[in-house]
C-alpha positions in Angstrom: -40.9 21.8 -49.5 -37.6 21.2 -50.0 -36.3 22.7 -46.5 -38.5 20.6 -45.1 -37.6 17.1 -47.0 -33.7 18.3 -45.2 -34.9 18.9 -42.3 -36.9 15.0 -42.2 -33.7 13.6 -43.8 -31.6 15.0 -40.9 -33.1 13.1 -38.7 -32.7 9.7 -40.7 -29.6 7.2 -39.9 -26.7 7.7 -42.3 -27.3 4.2 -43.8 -30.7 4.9 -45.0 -29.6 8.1 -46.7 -27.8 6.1 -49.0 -28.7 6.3 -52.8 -29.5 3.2 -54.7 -29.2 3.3 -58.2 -31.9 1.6 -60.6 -30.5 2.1 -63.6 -27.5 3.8 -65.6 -26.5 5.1 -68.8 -25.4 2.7 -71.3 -24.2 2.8 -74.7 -27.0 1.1 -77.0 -29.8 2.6 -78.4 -33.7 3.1 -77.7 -34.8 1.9 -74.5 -31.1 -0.3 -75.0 -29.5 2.8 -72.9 -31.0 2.5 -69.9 -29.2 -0.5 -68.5 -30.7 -2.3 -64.7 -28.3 -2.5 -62.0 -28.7 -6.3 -62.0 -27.2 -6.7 -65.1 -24.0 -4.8 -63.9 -24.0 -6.7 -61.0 -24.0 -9.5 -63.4 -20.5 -8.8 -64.9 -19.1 -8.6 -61.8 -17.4 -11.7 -61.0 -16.8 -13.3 -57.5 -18.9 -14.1 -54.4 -21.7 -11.4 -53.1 -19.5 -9.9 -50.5 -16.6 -9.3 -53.1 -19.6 -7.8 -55.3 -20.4 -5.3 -52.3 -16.5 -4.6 -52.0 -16.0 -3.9 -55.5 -19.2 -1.5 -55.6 -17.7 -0.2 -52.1 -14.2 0.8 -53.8 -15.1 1.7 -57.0 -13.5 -1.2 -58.7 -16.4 -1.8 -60.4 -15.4 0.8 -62.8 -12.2 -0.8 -64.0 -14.2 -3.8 -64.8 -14.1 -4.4 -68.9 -17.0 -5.7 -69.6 -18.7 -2.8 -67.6 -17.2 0.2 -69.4 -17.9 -1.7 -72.5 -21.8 -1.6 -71.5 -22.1 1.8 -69.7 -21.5 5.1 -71.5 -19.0 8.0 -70.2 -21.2 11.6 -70.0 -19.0 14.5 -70.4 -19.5 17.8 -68.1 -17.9 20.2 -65.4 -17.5 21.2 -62.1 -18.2 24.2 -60.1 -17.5 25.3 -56.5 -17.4 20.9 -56.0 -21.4 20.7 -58.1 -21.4 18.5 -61.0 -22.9 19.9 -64.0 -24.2 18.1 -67.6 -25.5 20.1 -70.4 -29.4 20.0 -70.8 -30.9 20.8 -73.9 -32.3 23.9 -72.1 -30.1 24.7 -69.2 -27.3 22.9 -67.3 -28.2 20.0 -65.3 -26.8 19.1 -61.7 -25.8 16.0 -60.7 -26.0 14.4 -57.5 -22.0 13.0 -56.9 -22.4 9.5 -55.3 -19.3 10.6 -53.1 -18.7 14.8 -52.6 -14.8 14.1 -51.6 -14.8 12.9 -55.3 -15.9 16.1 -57.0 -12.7 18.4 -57.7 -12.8 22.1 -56.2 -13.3 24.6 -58.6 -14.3 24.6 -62.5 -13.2 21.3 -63.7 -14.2 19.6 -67.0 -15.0 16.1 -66.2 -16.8 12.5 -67.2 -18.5 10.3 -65.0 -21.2 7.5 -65.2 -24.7 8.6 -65.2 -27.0 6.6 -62.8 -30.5 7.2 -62.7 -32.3 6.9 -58.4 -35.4 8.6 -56.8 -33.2 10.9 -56.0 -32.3 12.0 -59.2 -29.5 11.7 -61.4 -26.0 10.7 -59.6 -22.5 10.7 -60.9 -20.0 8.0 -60.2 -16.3 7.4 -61.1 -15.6 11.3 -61.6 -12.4 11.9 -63.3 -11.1 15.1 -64.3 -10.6 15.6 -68.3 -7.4 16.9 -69.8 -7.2 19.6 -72.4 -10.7 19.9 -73.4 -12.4 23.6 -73.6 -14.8 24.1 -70.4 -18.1 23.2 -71.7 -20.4 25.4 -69.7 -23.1 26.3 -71.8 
């Protein structure tokens, strides 16, 4: 099913394989963590396009108010995947951008965002110091 779901996407333009992210992670409790785009987008000051180009670069991210909301997930890398722990088994996570994932084992934290694709990690950085957290 899933061989043929690629080979349908294959033939889709670039622009409509974008992922659009309903919802992310955030930091409050309950039903409180799942917080809707449009209250990110919310926090984000200046006109629509500078919205867009904040979203575009990532700038988003260094936005206050935003990493006050939305909640870091800690969890690695392998071969350039993205991996969370489960409560079972490790998770993989869709990376909004693959140049963003670092090669090779790699603990990390990102932004957890939540699309009918599945999960998907934004703002990637690479932890210092920590154990790897693999299992």
């Amino acid at each position: 099913m899933k061989h043929l779901n690629d080979i349908k996407m294959k033939n889709v333009a670039p622009r409509k394989k974008r992922i659009y992210t309903h919802f992310f992670l955030g930091k409050g409790y309950g039903l409180g963590k799942i917080v809707h785009k449009t209250r990110i987008d919310k926090l984000i000051s200046g006109s629509l396009d500078e919205r867009r180009m904040k979203w575009l670069h990532g700038d988003v991210w260094n936005i206050g108010k935003i990493r006050e909301v939305l909640k870091r997930v800690s969890g690695w890398t392998e071969d350039r995947k993205v991996f969370i722990r489960g409560h079972v088994r490790p998770i993989h996570i869709l990376p909004l951008h693959y140049d963003s994932v670092p090669p090779g084992s790699e603990n990390v934290t990102l932004y957890l965002g939540f699309s009918f694709n599945g999960l998907v990690a934004y703002n990637i950085e690479v932890e210092k110091d920590k154990i790897h957290m693999r299992k």
